[in-house]
C-alpha positions in Angstrom: -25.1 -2.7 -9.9 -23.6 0.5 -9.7 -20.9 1.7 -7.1 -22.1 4.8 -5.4 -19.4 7.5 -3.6 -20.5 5.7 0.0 -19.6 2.4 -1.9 -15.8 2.7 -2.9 -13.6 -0.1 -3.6 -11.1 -1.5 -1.3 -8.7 -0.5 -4.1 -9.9 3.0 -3.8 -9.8 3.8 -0.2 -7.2 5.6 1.1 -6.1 6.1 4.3 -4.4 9.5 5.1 -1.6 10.3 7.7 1.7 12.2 9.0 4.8 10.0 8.9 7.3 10.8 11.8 9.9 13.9 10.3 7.2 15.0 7.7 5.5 18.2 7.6 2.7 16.6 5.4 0.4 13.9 5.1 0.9 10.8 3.1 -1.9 9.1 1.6 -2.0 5.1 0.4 -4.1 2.8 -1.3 -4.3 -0.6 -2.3 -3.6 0.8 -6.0 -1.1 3.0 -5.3 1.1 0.1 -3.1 0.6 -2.3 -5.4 1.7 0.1 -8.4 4.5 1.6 -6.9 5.6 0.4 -3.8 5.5 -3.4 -3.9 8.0 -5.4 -5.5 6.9 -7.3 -8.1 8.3 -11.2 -7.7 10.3 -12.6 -10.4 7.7 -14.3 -12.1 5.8 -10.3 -12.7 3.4 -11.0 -9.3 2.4 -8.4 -7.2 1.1 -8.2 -3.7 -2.1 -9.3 -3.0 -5.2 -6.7 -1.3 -5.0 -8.0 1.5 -1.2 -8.0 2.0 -1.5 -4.2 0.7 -4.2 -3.2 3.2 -1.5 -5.2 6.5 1.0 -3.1 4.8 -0.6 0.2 4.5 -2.0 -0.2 7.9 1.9 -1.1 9.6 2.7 2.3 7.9 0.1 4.3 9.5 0.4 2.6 12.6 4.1 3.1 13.4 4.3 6.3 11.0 6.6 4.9 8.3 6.7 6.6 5.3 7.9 3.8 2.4 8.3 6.8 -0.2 11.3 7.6 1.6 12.5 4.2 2.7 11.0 3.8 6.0 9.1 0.4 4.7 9.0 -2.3 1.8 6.7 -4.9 0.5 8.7 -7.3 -1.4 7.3 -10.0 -2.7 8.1 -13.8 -3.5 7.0 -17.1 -4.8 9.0 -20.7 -5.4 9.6 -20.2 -9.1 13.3 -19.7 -9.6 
């Protein structure tokens, strides 16, 4: 089975807006979050898709922009 255009990925999706102070849109992903933005935990985890998606959608929502600072996603787990 084949993915058409109409058929993207979660990971693929992005969702495009204007961050408060910003002349130009932002856009975020699952991908890009989770490759650049998240914190990776101490034992190399990253966030999950659904924890990406809350977080991209807080962002657009309250029009944070986390390449500047406005937001993080750290992450964390019980190994020491």
């Amino acid at each position: 089975m084949t993915n058409s255009p109409a058929q993207k990925s979660v990971q693929e999706r992005t969702v495009e807006f204007m961050p408060l102070g910003c002349t130009e849109k932002i856009k975020l992903s699952v991908k890009i979050v989770q490759n650049l933005i998240a914190v990776p935990t101490r034992s190399g985890q990253t966030c999950s898709e659904r924890d990406a998606l809350k977080f991209i959608m807080l962002c657009s929502a309250r029009k944070l922009n986390p390449f500047e600072g406005d937001a993080f996603l750290i992450g964390y787990d019980s190994q020491s």
